[in-house]
C-alpha positions as CSV (number, residue, x, y, z in Angstrom):
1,X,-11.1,-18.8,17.1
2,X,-11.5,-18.1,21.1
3,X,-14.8,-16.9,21.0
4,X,-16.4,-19.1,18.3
5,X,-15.0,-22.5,18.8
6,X,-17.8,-25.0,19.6
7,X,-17.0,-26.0,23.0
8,X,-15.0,-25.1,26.1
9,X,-12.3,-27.5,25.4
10,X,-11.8,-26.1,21.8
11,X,-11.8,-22.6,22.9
12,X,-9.1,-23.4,26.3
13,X,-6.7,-25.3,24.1
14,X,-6.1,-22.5,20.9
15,X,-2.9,-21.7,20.4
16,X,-0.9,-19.3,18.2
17,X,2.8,-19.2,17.7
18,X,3.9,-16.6,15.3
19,X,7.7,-16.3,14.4
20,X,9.8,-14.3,11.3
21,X,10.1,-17.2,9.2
22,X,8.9,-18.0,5.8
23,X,6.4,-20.5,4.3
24,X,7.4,-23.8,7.0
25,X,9.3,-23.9,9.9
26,X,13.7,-23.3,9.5
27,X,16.1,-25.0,10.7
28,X,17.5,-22.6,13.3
29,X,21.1,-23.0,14.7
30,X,22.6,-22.3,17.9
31,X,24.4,-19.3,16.3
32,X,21.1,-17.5,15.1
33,X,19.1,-17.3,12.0
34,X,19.4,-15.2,8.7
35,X,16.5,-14.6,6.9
36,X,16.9,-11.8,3.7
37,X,19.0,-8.9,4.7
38,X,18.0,-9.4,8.6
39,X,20.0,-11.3,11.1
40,X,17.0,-12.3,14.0
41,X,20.0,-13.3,16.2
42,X,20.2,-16.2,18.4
43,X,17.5,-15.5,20.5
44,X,15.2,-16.6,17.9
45,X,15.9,-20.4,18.3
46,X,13.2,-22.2,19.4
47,X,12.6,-26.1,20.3
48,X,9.6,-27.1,17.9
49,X,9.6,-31.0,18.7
50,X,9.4,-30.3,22.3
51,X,6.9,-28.3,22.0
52,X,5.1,-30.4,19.9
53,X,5.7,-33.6,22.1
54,X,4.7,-31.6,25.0
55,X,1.2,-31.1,23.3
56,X,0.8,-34.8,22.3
57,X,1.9,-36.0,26.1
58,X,-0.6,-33.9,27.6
59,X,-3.4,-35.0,25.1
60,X,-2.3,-38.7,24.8
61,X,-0.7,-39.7,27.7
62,X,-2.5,-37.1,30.1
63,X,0.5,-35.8,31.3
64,X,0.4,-32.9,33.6
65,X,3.2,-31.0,32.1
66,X,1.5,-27.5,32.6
67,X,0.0,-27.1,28.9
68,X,-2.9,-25.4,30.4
69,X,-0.5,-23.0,32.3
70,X,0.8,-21.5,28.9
71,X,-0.4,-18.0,27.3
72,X,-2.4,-18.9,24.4
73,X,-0.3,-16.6,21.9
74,X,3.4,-17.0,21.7
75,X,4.9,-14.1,19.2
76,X,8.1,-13.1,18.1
77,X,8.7,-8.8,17.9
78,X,11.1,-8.5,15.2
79,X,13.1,-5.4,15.7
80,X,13.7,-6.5,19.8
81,X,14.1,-9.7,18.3
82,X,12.4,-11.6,21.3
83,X,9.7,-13.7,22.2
84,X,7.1,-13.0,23.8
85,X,3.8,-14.4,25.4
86,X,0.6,-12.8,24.7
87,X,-3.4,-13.6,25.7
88,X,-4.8,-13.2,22.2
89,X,-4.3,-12.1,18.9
90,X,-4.4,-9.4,17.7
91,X,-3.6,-7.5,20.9
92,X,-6.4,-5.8,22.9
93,X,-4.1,-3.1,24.4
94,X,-2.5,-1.8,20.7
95,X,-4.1,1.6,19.6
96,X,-5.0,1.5,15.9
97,X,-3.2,5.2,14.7
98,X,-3.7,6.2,11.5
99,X,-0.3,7.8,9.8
100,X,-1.4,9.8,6.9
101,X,-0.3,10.1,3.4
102,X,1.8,13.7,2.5
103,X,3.2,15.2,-0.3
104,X,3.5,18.3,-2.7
105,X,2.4,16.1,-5.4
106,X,5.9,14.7,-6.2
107,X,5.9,11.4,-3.7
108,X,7.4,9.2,-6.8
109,X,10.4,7.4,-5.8
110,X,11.9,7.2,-2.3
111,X,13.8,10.2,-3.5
112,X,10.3,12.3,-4.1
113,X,8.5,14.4,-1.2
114,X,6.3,11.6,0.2
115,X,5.5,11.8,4.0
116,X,3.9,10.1,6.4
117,X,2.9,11.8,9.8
118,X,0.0,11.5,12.9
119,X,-1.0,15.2,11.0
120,X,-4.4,15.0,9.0
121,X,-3.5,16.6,5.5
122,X,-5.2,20.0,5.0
123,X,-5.0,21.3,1.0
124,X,-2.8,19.3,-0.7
125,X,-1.8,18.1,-3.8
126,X,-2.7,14.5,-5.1
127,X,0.0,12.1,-5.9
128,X,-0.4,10.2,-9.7
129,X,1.7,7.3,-11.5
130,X,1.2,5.5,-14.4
131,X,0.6,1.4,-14.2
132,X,2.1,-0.1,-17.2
133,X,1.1,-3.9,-17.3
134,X,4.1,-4.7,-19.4
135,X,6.6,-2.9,-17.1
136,X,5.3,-4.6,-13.8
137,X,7.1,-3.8,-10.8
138,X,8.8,-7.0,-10.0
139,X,8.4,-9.2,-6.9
140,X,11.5,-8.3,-4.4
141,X,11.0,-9.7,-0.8
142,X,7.4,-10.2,1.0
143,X,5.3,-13.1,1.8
144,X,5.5,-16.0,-0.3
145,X,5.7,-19.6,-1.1
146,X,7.3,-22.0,-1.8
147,X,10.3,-21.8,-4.5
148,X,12.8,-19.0,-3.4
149,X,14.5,-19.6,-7.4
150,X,10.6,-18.3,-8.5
151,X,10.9,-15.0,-6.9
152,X,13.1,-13.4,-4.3
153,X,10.6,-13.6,-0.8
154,X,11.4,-12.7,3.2
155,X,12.0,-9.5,4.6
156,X,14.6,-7.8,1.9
157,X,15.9,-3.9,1.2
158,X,12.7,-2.5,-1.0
159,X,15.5,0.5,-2.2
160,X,15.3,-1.2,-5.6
161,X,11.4,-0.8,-6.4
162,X,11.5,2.5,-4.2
163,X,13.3,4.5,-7.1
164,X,10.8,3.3,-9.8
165,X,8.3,6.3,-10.7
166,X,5.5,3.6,-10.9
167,X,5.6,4.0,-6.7
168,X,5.0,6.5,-4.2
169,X,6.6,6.6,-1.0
170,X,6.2,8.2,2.0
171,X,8.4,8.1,4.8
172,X,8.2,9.5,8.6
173,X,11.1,11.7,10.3
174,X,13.2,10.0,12.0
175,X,11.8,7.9,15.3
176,X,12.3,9.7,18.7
177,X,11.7,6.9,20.5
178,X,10.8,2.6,19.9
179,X,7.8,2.4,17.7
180,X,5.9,-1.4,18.2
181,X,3.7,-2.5,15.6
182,X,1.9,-5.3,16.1
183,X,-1.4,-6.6,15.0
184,X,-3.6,-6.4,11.2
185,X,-2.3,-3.4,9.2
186,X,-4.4,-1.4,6.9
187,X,-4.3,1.2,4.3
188,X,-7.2,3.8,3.5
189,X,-6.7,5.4,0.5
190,X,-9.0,8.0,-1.5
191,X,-8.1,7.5,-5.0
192,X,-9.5,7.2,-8.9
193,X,-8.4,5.9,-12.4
194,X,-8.7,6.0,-15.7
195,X,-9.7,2.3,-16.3
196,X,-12.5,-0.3,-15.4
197,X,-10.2,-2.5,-13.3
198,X,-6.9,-2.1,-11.5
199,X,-4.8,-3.3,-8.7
200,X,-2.9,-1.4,-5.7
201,X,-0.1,-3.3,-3.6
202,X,0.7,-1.6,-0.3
203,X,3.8,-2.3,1.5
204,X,5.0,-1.5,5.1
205,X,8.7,-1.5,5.7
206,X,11.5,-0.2,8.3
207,X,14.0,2.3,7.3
208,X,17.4,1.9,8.7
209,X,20.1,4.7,9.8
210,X,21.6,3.7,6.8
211,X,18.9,4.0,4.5
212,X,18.0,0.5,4.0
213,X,14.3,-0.3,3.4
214,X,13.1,-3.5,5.2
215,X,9.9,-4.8,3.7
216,X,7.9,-5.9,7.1
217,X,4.3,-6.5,6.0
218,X,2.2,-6.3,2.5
219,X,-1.2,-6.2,1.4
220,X,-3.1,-6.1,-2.0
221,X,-6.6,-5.3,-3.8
222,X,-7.9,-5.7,-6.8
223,X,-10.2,-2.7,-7.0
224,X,-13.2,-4.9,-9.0
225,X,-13.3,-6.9,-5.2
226,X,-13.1,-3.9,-3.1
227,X,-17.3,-4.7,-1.8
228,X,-17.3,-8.4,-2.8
229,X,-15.1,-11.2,-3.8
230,X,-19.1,-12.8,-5.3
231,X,-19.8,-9.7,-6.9
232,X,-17.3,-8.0,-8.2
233,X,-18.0,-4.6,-9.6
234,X,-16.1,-2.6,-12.2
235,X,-15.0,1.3,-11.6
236,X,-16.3,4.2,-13.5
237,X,-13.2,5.8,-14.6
238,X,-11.9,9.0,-13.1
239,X,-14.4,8.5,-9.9
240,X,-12.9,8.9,-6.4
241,X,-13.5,6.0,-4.4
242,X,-12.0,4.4,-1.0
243,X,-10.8,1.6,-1.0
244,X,-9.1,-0.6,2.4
245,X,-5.8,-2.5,1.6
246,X,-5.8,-5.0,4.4
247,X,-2.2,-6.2,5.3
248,X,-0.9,-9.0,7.3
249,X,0.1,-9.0,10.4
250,X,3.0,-8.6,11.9
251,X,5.1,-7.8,15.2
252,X,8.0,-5.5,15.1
253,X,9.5,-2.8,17.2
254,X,10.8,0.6,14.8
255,X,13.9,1.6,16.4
256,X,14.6,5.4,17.7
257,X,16.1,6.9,14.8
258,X,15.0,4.8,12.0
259,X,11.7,5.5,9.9
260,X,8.3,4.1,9.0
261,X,7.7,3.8,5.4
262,X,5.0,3.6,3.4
263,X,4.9,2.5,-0.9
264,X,2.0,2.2,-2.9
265,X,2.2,0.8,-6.3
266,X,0.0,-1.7,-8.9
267,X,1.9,-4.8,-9.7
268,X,4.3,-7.3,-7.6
269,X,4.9,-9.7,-10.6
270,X,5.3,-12.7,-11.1
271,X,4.1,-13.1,-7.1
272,X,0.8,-11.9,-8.6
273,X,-0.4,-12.1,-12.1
274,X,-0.8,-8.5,-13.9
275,X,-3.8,-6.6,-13.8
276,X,-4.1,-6.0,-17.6
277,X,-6.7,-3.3,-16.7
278,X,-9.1,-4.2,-19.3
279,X,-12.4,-4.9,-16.9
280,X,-12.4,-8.4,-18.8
281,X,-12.4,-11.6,-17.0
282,X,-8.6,-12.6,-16.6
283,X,-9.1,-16.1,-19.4
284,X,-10.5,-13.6,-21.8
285,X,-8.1,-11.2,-21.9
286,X,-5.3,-11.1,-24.9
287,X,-2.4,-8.8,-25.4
288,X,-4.4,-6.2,-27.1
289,X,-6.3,-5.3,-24.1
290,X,-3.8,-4.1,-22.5
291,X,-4.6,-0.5,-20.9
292,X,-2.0,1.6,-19.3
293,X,-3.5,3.3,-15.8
294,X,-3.3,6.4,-14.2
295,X,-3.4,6.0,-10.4
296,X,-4.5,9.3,-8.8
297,X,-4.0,9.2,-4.8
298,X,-5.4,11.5,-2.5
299,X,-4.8,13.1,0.8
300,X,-6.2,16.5,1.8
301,X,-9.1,17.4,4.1
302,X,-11.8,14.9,3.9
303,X,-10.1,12.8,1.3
304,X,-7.0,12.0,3.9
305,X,-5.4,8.5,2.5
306,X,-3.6,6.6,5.4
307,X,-2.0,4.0,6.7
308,X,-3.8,2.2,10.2
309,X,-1.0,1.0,12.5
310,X,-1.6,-0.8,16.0
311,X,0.7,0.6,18.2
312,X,1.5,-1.1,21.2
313,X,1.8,1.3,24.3
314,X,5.3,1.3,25.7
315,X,5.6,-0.5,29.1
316,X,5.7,2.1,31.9
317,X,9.2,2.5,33.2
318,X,9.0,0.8,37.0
């Protein structure tokens, strides 16, 4: 928006304020704000009207209230649970790292083998589940909007999809030091299926000491739009293929002892309708073309599946 906005003025004035709300701005009291399983503490309060009135005097009125003075980018980092002013968005100085995907073959369930490490995979084993449409895996936390009775949204403990075999995890060791993510989030992955059309959900979340799983980012592809949403092209069954899950972004700081996680599954319903896996245009499809799925994902040598996180360098200690 910066660096195409028409004119000077437009390109001055941008300005982004990110924090770890939902859909709208909350009503935030003076003793903090709770939002799913995760307390933001009190820190987290901000003054919206006077910001707002502060932009409208300096427009309007031509007040010289020091709007001009401001960063451009205000964010919160979840995790430090501070705000913090930034010159653009995403940040220049984060290092996109790629974490790749592990296993033995057996990265079903948080309980399975799954791992996610800096390491490149040499020979490995791939990882496979089976995508039932009419045993979706249901919505549980994540972005959304705008009826909370619909479907449970925000950042909430994932634990509860995580056991389902229909999901692979992978999960770093435990962090030897504060991890900041902030910025777009990807997923490569190198996989194939047995069916025309099918969807993968990727979701990003912060393990606890304690074992909880805190969803902090998601993305999703439907694999018939994985070169065009205007053309969409079908799969030939059991082909390999790579395919980019772009997530949102986020800001948050992973905590020294607490893990990076990784799941990958093919439904998040009724967030997003079912991929019936049929190939058929979604008003066209009935119950009898239904098509179970086997998911095949990849990780050794040159088929390495990962996930792209911008890492923000830590601040040299003065």
């Amino acid at each position: 928006m910066k660096a195409q906005s028409r004119s000077e003025h437009a390109r001055r004035f941008q300005k982004l304020l990110i924090g770890p709300w939902g859909h709208g701005v909350p009503r935030i009291s003076d003793s903090g704000f709770v939002f799913g399983d995760v307390d933001f503490g009190r820190d987290v309060k901000i003054d919206f009207p006077a910001m707002q009135m502060k932009w409208f005097d300096y427009f309007l009125k031509g007040d010289a209230n020091g709007l001009e003075k401001e960063a451009p980018v205000k964010i919160f980092v979840m995790g430090a649970n501070v705000w913090r002013d930034e010159q653009e968005w995403p940040l220049a100085r984060a290092r996109a790292t790629k974490y790749y995907l592990h296993s033995n073959g057996l990265a079903n369930t948080r309980f399975g083998d799954g791992l996610l490490s800096t390491d490149p995979p040499t020979d490995e084993p791939p990882d496979r589940y089976r995508y039932d449409p009419r045993n979706p895996v249901p919505t549980f936390g994540g972005h959304g909007c705008c009826d909370y009775s619909f479907a449970a949204m925000g950042p909430l403990d994932q634990r509860v999809n995580q056991q389902r075999s229909d999901v692979l995890v992978y999960s770093t060791a435990p962090l030897a030091e504060d991890t900041e993510v902030s910025g777009i989030v990807e997923a490569q992955l190198v996989l194939s299926t047995d069916v025309t059309d099918t969807d993968f959900f990727v979701t990003l979340s912060d393990v606890y000491p304690d074992g909880k799983a805190i969803d902090i980012t998601e993305g999703q592809a439907r694999a018939r739009f994985r070169e065009s949403i205007e053309r969409p092209s079908l799969l030939q069954p059991n082909r390999e293929y790579t395919l980019t899950v772009k997530l949102w972004g986020t800001s948050n700081v992973f905590k020294r002892g607490h893990r990076i996680r990784v799941h990958i599954t093919s439904s998040n319903f009724p967030h997003y309708n079912r991929n019936l896996n049929s190939g058929k245009a979604m008003a066209e499809e009935t119950e009898a073309d239904i098509r179970v799925a086997t998911q095949t994902i990849y990780h050794n040598g040159a088929r390495a599946s990962a996930i792209v996180l911008p890492i923000v360098p830590r601040s040299p200690t003065p």
